[in-house]
N, C-alpha and C positions, 0 to 999 in steps of 0.2 A: 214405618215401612220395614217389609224383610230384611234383614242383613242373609245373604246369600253367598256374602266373600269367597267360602270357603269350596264351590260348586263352580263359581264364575273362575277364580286365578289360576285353576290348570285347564280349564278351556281356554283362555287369554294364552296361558303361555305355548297352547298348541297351534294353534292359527286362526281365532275364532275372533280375528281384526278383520280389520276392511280399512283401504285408503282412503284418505280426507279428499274427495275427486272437486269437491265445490274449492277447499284450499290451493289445491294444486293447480287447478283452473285459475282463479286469484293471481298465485305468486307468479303463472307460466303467460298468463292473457289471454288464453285458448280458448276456447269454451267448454266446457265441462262434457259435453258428448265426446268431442277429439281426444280428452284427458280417456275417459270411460272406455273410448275404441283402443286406445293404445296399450293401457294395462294388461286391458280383456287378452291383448295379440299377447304381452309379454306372458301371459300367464299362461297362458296357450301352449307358447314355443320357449315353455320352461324356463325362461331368461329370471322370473318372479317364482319364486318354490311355495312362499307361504307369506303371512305377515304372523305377529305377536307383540302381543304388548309390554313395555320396559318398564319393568316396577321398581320400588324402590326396596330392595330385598327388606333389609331391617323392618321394615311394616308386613309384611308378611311370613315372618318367621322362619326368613332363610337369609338370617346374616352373616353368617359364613362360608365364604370363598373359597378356594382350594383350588391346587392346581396340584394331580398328582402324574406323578411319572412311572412308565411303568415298562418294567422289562418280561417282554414272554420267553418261555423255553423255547426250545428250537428242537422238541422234540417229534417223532415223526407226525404223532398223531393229533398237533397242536395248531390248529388253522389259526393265523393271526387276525386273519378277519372274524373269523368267525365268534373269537373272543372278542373282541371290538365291537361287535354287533353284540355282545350278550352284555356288556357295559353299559352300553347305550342305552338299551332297555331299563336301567335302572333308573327309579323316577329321581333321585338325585343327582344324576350325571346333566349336565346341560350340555356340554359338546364332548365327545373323541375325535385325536384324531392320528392317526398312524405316521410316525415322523420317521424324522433320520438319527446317526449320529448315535451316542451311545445308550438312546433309550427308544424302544420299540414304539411308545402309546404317550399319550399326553390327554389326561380326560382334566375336565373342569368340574367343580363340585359345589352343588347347593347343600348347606343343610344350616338347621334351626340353631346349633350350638356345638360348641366340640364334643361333648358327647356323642349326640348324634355322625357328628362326625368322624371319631374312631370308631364306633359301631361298622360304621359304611367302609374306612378304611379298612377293618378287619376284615370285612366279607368279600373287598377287592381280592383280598393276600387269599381265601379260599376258592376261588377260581380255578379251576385245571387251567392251566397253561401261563398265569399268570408267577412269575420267578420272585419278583424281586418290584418295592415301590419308595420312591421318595415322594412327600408331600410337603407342601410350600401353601401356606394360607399366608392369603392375602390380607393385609392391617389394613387397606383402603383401597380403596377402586378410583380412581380417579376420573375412570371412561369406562364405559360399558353400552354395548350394543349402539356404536354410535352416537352416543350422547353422553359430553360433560357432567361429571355431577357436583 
């Protein structure tokens, strides 16, 4: 059969899931239509944004974590969000998110190897508005996205 890995894992990782409505029907005793009506509302009235699937990075050639931290200028023509929004964009960012305290940004970071990884770190630091970045890679994940590993 095709191996199609490569076309399938960023549709998974976009929302291209669906919930298990027969398991959930199982675990809840409901019957799989009340499961089905009730999603359907949460999904509706935004409560449910998306699903995606938890992969095991290392098998897909994004073993390396990162958490980087990031200070913007605060100069006039430096929208914080707007930089935040142009990160995010980036296919190896998995979350930003705007904190407090003494750093502007906190984005989370996939990528294949460290390599790849100062390549990425480098092109955060060419950003207009972006100042200044500490990064922190992760030796092990312990949890992610809800699940023990």
């Amino acid at each position: 059969m095709k191996n199609i890995d490569k076309v399938v894992i960023p549709m998974l990782k976009t929302g291209y899931c669906a919930p298990k409505i027969a398991g959930l029907a199982k675990a809840t005793g409901e019957p799989a239509a009340t499961i089905h009506y009730n999603i359907k509302r949460m999904e509706k009235g935004g409560l449910i944004k998306g699903y995606k699937a938890v992969f095991d990075y290392s098998k897909i050639d994004e073993g390396v974590c990162a958490y980087i931290l990031i200070n913007l200028s605060y100069d006039e023509d430096v929208n914080h969000e707007q930089v935040s929004k142009k990160l995010s964009s980036m296919p190896q960012v998995e979350s930003v998110d705007i904190i407090s305290g003494e750093w502007d940004a906190l984005i989370k970071v996939r990528a294949k190897n460290l390599d790849e990884f100062y390549e990425f770190e480098s092109s955060v630091l060419n950003n207009k508005g972006v100042s200044k970045v500490m990064s922190m890679i992760s030796l092990k994940q312990m949890k992610t996205e809800f699940m023990l590993q």
